[in-house]
N, C-alpha and C positions, 0 to 999 in steps of 0.2 A: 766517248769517242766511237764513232761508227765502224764497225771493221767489215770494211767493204766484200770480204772474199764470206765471213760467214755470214753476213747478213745477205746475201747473194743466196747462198747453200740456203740458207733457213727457208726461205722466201720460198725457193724454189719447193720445196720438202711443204712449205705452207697449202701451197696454192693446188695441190693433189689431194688438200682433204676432204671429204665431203660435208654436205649438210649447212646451219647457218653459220656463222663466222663472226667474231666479236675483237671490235679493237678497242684497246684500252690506253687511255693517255694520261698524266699527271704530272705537273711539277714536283721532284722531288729535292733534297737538300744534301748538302754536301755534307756537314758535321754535326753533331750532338751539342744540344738534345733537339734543334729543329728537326732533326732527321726520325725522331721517335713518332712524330707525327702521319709516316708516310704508308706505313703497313695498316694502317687506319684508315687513311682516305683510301687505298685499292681495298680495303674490304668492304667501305661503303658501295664502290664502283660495281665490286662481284654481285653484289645485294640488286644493282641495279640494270645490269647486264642479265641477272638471271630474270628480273621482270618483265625485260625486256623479251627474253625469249620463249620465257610462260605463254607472254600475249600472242605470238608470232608461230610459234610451232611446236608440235606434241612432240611430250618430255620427254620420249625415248628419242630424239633426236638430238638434243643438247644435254641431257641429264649426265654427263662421263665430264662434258667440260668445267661442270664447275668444282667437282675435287681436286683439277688440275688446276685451276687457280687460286682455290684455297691453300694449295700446298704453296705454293708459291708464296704467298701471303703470309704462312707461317713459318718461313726460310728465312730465320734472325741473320745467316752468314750474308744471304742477297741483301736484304737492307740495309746491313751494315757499313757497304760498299755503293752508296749511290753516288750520280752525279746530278744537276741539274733537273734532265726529267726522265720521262721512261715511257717505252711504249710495250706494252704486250699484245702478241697476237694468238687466239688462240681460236681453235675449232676442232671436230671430233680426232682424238687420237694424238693432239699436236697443240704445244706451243712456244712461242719461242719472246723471250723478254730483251728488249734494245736499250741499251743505258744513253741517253740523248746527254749531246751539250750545251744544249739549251731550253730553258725551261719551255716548257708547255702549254696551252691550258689542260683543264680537268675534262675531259670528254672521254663517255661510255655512248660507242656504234655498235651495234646489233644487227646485220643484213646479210646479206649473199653473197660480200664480197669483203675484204679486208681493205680498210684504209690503210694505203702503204705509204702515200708523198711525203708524211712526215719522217720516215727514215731513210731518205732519199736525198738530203743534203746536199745541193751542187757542190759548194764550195769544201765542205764538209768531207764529201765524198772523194775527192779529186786534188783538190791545194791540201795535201798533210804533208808530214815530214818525220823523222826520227831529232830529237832531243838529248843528247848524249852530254854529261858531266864529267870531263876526263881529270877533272881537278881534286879529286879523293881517292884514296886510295882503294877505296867501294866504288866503282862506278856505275851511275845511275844512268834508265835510259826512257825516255816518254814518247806517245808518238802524238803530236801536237796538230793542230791546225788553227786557223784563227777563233776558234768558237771555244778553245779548251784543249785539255793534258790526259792522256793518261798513261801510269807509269807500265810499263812492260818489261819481262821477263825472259831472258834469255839462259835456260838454261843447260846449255850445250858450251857458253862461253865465262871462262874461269873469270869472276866477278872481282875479286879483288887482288891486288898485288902480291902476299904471300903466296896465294895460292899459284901461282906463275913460278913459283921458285922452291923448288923440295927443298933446299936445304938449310930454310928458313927456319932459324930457331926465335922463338917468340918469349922463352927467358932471358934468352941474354941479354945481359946490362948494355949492347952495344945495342938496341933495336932503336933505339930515340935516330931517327935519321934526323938530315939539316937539311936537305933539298926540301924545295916549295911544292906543292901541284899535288903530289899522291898522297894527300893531309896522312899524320903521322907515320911518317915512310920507317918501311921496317926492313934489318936488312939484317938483323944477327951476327954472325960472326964473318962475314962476309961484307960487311961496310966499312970498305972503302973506297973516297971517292971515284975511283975509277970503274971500281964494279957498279956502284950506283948507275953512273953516267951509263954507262952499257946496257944496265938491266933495266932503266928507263927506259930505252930506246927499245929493248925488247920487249917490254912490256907496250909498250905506244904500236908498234910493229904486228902484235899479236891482236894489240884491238881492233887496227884498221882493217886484218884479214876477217875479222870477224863480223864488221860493219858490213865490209864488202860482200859477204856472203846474205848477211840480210838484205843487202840492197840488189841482187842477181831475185831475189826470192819477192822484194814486194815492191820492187822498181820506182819504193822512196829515195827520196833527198834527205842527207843530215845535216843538224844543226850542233854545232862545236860549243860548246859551254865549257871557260878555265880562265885560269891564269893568265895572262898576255906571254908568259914566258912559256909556257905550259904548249899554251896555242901555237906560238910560232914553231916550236920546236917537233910537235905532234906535225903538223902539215909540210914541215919540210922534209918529213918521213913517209907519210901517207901515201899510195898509190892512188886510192881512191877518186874519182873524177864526181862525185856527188855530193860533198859536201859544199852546202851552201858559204857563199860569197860571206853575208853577215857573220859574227858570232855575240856572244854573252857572254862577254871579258870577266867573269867572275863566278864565281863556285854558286850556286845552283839557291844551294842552302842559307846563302848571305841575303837572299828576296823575298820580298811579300810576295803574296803572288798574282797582285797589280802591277805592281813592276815586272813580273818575268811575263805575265801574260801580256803586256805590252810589246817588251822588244821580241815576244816570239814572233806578235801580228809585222809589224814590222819588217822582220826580215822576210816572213811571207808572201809579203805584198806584193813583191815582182811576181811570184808564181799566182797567185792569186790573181793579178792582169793577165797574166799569159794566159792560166783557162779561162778566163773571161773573152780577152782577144780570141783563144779559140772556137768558140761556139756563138762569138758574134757574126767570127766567119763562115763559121756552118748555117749560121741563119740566114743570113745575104745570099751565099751562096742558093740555098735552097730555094728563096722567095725569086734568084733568079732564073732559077731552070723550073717553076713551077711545081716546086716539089713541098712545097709550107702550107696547111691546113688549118687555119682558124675556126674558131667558133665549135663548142662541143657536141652539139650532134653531128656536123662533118667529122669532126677530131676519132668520137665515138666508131663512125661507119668505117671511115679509114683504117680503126685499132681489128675493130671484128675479122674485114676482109687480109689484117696480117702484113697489110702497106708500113707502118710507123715505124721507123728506124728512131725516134726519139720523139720523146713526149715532156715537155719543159712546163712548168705549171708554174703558177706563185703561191706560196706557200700558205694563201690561204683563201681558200671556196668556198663562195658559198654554200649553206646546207642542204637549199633546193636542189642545187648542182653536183652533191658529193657523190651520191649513188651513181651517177651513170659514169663520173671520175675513177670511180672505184674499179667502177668495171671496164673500162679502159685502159688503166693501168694493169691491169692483170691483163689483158691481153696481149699487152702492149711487153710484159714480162716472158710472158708464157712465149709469145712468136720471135724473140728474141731480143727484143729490142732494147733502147735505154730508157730510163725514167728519171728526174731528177725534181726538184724544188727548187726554186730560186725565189731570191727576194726581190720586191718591183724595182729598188734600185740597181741591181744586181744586170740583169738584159732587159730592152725591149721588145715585149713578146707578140706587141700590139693587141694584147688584151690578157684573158687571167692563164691562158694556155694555148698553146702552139708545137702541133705535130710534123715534125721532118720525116720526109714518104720515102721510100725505097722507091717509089717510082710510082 
């Protein structure tokens, strides 16, 4: 999963280094032992990146980058944790590794500019959401988009039920609760029903402030995953105005994860039209007042002079074409603007890329 705010910072921190620039691409794999596979092909990749840069320019210019990739490469904890694919960017001083939610191909760049459109995800970037499991007594939280999960870590917010209640004793014979939703509910010597019922609600109370406060900070939407009893009961407590419409009537843990990646897309879907409908209208928009750029050496002149207020590409260019992309997009970063990737189904861009002008 893309995280928008550091891949922003990195990018930014990227694009100030000097000298040649090397992007690295690869599918990688979710679990063992295909995943043993994957610190092998990036070593092949380093092997061929440094050839790359033998050919192109004297070794005291790239010679620092490739123990920064090796290191990387011998980082058993980073592989252990992949998803789908990866991209690294690295150049003197700097690099910074993206864990993609969608596989890749295998592609080693070597030039003066970094290919970034691959970590640039429209939909990816823009339709996410938070994934919350109120149905355990552990609650889990992911932040989803239609492309994939990944689990996240809050740890400012007391994760499980005991921990809400000091005076939870975890020998007593009395901890077996009988409410449903916060699996093995524990309550000590303080179970009974009407404290339960209470401390439910306190407990429910506590997490929506918690939510809430994530959602002031990354101006996500949540997705509700429980119980049907669970659910109703959590949202007629909730102050919260962001939790999405859908939910995942059932505990997290009872899903393959075809099925949960299904109804996640799903409930997505309206948002996923709505920024689609949005930047259809940004494009209309633009083509009516004369502010839409085709074709990449206009696109190019436009990026240089610091006009492109957005740069939409389809996520895949030709090779002839990638260099002067490259270096558009870094412009197009650096002057402030936006950059994204879209699939051809995704908008009509009337061709492989289309720049929106400032003027």
């Amino acid at each position: 999963m893309i995280d928008v705010a550091r891949r922003d910072a990195e990018v930014a921190r990227l694009l100030q280094a000097q000298g040649p620039r090397v992007s690295i691409f690869q599918p990688t794999h979710l679990a063992y032992p295909d995943n043993q596979q994957d610190p092998i092909v990036f070593k092949n990749s380093i092997q061929q990146a440094e050839a790359q840069l033998a050919a192109r320019w004297p070794r005291r210019e790239w010679e620092e980058l490739i123990p920064r990739l090796t290191a990387l490469q011998e980082d058993q904890a980073f592989w252990a944790h992949t998803t789908r694919g990866l991209a690294v960017l690295a150049a003197q001083g700097q690099l910074a590794a993206f864990k993609l939610d969608e596989a890749t191909d295998n592609r080693v760049m070597v030039g003066s500019h970094f290919h970034l459109l691959p970590i640039y995800p429209l939909l990816q970037s823009t339709a996410q959401a938070y994934l919350t499991d109120i149905s355990r007594d552990r609650f889990s939280i992911y932040k989803v988009s239609r492309e994939g999960r990944e689990q996240v870590e809050l740890p400012d917010v007391k994760a499980s039920f005991p921990e809400l209640f000091n005076d939870f004793d975890k020998d007593s014979n009395l901890n077996v609760g009988s409410y449903s939703g916060l699996v093995g509910t524990h309550h000590g010597h303080r179970a009974r029903a009407e404290e339960v019922q209470k401390d439910r609600e306190k407990y429910f109370r506590y997490l929506d402030e918690a939510f809430t406060k994530l959602h002031k900070q990354t101006g996500l939407p949540m997705i509700l995953a429980g119980t049907d009893s669970n659910l109703a009961q959590y949202r007629g407590l909730a102050k919260g105005g962001f939790y999405l419409e859908g939910a995942i009537t059932q505990p997290l843990d009872s899903m393959d994860h075809r099925q949960l990646d299904a109804q996640v897309t799903d409930i997505l879907q309206p948002q996923v039209l709505k920024v689609l409908d949005s930047f259809t209208t940004r494009i209309r928009n633009a083509r009516n007042e004369g502010k839409a750029v085709g074709g990449l050496a206009e696109i190019h002149k436009a990026a240089g002079e610091g006009r492109v207020a957005l740069l939409l590409c389809h996520d895949r260019v030709p090779e002839q074409e990638r260099e002067r992309l490259d270096d558009a997009a870094e412009l197009v970063l650096q002057n402030g603007g936006e950059l994204y990737a879209v699939g051809p189904d995704d908008l009509d861009l009337g061709g492989r890329c289309l720049a929106l002008t400032r003027f």
